[in-house]
Every structure is written in structure tokens, then in C-alpha cells.
C-alpha positions as protocol buffer text, in pm:
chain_id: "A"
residue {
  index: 1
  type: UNK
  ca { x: -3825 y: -3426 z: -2099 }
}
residue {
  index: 2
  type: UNK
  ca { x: -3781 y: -3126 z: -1889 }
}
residue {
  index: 3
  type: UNK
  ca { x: -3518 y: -2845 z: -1871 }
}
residue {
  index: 4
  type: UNK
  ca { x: -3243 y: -2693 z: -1599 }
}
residue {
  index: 5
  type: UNK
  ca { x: -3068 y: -2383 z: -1662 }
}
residue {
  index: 6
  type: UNK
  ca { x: -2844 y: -2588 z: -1980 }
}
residue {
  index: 7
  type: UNK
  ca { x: -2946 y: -2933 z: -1916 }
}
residue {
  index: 8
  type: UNK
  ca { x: -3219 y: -3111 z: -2100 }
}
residue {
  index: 9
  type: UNK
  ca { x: -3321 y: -3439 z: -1925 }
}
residue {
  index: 10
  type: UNK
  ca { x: -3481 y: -3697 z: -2158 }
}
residue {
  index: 11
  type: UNK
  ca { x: -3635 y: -4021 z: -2130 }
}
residue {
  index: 12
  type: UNK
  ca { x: -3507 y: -4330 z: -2390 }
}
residue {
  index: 13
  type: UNK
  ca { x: -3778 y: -4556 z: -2430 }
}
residue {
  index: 14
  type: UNK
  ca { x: -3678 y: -4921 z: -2520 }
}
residue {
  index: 15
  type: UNK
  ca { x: -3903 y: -5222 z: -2638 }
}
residue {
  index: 16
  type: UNK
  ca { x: -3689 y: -5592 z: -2714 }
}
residue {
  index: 17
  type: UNK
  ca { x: -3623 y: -5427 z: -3085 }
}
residue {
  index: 18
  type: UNK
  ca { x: -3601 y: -5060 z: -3038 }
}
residue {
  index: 19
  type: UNK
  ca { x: -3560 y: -4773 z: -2916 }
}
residue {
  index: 20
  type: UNK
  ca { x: -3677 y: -4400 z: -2931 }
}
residue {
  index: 21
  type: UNK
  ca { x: -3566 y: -4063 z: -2736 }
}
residue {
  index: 22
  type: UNK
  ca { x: -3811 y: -3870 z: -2660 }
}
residue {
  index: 23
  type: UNK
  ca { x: -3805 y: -3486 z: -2712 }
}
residue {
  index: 24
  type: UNK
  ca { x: -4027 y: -3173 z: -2667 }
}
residue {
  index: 25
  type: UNK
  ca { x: -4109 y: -3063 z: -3027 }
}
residue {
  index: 26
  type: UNK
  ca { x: -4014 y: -2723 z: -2955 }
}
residue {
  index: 27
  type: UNK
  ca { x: -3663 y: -2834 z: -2946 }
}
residue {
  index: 28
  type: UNK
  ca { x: -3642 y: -3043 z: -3293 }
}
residue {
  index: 29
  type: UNK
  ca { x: -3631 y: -2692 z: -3502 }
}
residue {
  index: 30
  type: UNK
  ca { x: -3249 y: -2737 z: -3677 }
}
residue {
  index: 31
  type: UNK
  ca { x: -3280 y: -3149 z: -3683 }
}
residue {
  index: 32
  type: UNK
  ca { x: -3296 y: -3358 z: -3954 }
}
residue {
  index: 33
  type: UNK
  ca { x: -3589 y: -3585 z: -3838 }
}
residue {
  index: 34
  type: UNK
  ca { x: -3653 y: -3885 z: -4069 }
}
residue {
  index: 35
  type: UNK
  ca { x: -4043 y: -4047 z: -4115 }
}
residue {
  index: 36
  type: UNK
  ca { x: -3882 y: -4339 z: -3877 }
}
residue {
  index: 37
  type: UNK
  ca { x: -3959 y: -4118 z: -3526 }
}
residue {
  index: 38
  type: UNK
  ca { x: -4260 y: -4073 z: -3412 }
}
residue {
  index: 39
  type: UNK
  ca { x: -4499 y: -3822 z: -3265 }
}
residue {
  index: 40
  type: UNK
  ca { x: -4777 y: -3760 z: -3039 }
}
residue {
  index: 41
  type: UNK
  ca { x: -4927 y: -3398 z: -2891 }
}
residue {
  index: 42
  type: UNK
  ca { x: -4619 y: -3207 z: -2830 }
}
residue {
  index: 43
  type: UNK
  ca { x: -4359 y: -3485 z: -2790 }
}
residue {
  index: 44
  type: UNK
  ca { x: -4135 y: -3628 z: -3089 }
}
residue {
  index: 45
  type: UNK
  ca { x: -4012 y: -3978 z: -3006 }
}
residue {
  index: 46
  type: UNK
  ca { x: -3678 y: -3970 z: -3216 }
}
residue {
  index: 47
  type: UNK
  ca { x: -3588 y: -4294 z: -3368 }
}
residue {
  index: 48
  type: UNK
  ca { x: -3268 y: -4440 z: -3156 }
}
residue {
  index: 49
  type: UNK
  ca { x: -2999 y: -4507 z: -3460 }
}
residue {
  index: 50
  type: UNK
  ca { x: -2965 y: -4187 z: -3603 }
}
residue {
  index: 51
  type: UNK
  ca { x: -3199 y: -3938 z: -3506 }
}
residue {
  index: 52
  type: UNK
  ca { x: -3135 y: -3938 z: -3151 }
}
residue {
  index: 53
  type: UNK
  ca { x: -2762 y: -3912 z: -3208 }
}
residue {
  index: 54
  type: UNK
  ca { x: -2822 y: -3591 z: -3443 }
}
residue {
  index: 55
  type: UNK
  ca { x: -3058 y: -3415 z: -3215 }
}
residue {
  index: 56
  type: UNK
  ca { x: -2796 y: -3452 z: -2917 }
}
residue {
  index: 57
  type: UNK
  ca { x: -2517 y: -3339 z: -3139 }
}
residue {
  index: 58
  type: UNK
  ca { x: -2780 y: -3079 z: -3237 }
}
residue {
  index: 59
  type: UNK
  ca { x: -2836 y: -3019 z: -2889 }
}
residue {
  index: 60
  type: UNK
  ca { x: -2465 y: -3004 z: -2743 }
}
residue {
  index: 61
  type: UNK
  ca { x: -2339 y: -2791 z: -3036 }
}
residue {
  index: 62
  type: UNK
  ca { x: -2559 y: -2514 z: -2865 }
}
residue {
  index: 63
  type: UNK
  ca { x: -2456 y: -2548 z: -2547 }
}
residue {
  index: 64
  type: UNK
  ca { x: -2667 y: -2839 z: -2351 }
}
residue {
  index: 65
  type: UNK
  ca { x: -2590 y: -3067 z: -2154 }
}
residue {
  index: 66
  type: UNK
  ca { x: -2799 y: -3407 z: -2284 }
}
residue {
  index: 67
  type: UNK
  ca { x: -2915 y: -3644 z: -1951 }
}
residue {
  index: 68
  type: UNK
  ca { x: -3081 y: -3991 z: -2046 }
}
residue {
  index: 69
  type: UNK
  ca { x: -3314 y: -4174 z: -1845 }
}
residue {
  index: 70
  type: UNK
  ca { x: -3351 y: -4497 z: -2017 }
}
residue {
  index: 71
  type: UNK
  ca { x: -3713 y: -4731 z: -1956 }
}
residue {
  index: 72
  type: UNK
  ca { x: -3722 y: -5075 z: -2081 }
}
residue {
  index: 73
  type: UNK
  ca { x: -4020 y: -5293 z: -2130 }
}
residue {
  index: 74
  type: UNK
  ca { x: -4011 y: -5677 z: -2269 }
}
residue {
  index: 75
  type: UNK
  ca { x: -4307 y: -5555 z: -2506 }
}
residue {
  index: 76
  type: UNK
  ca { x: -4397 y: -5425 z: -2815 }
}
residue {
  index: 77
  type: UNK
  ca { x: -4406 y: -4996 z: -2748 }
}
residue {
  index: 78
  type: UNK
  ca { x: -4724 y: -4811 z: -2833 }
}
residue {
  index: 79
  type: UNK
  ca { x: -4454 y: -4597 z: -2986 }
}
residue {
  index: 80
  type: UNK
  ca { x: -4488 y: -4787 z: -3297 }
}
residue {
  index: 81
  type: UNK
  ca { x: -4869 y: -4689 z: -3318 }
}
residue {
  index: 82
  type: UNK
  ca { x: -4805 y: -4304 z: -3289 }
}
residue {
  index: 83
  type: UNK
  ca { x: -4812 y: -4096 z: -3590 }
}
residue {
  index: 84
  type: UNK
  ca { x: -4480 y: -4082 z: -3801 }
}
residue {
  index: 85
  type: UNK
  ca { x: -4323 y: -3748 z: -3740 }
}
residue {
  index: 86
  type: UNK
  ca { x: -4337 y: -3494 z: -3964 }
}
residue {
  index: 87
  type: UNK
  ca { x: -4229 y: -3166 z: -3960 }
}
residue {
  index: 88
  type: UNK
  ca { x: -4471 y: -2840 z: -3902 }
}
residue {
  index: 89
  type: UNK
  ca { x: -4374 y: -2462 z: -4032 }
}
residue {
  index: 90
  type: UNK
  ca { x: -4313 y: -2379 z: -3652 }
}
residue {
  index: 91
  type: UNK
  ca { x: -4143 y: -2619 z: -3570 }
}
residue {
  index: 92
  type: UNK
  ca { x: -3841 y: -2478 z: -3861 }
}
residue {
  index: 93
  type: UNK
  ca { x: -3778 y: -2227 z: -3583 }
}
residue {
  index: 94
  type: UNK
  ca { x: -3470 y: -2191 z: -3450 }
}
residue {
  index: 95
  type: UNK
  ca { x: -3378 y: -2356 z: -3096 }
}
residue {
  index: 96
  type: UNK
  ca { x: -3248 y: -2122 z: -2857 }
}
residue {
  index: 97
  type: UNK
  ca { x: -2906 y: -2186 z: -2715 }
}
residue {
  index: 98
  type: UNK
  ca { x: -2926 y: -2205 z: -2369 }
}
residue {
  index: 99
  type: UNK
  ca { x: -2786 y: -1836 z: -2100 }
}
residue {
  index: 100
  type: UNK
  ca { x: -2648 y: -1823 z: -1784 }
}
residue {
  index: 101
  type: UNK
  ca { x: -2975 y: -1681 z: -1553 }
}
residue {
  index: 102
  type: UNK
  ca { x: -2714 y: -1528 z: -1331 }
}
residue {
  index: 103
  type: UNK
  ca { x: -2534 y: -1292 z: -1672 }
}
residue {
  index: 104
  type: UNK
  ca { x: -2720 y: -1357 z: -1940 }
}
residue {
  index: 105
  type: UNK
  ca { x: -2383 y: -1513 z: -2095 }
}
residue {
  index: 106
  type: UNK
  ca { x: -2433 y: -1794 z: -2383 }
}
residue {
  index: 107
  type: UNK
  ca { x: -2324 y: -2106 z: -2220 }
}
């Protein structure tokens, strides 16, 4: 994942049976994240069916714009061997909507 001015580009990782978006942490604060994503350092890999969708609604509600990259493989992911998310006191914080560099406006 990585960040321009109001758009967050993220990569969708897909194996034959799923799927998971993955997501800085820092950006998962006001989510609902259910034990079906999974995480490893500081990424979350959001589980594609309704975690994904909530963080992007999450997301677009404060202002970004939401770019997938999707990668496929014909294999089982090592996704499905990280640790199950769960959520840390920090990571409750909120997620700054994204400003205009130019004005400082709220986009």
C-alpha cells in the first residue's frame, strides 16, 4: 500500500479460494476488523467479503480515493499462515482524513 496526496493504492491478493486487501495498520483505526483477516509486521491483510468492503467505505467516507492492484496466484497464499488480526490499543486511533498540501482544505 502506499499513499498520494488522497489516494491510497492497495494491493488485493487472490489464491483459487480467496482473497485479502492488504492495508497499512495505521489506517484500520475506525474498522470493524473480524478474526478472518490477517496480519503480519505492520500490514493487515483484510479478509475480501466484508472487511475489505468496510475499510474502503471506511476509507472513502473520509475523503480517499481507494486504487486496487489485484495479484493472483493458482496456489494456496501464505496469507492463510499469518497471524489472525487482532486489534492493538494504538491502532483504536483515529485515521486522519486526508488535506489538500496546496490549502490545507479537508478533501
Amino acid at each position: 500500500m502506499f499513499i498520494l496526496a488522497n489516494e491510497l493504492h492497495c494491493i488485493k491478493y487472490n489464491d483459487p479460494s480467496h482473497g485479502w486487501l492488504s492495508v497499512k495498520r495505521r489506517f484500520t483505526g475506525g474498522t470493524d476488523i473480524s478474526t478472518h483477516s490477517y496480519h503480519r509486521g505492520q500490514t493487515v491483510y483484510l479478509e475480501e467479503d466484508s472487511d475489505a468492503p468496510n475499510w474502503i467505505r471506511e476509507m472513502e467516507s473520509l475523503g480517499y480515493i481507494v486504487f486496487i492492484e489485484h495479484r493472483n496466484t493458482n496456489k494456496s497464499s501464505p496469507i492463510r499462515s499469518y497471524d489472525t488480526f487482532v486489534r492493538r490499543l494504538k491502532d483504536t486511533l483515529n485515521v486522519v482524513a486526508p488535506y489538500n498540501v496546496r490549502n490545507g482544505v479537508k478533501l
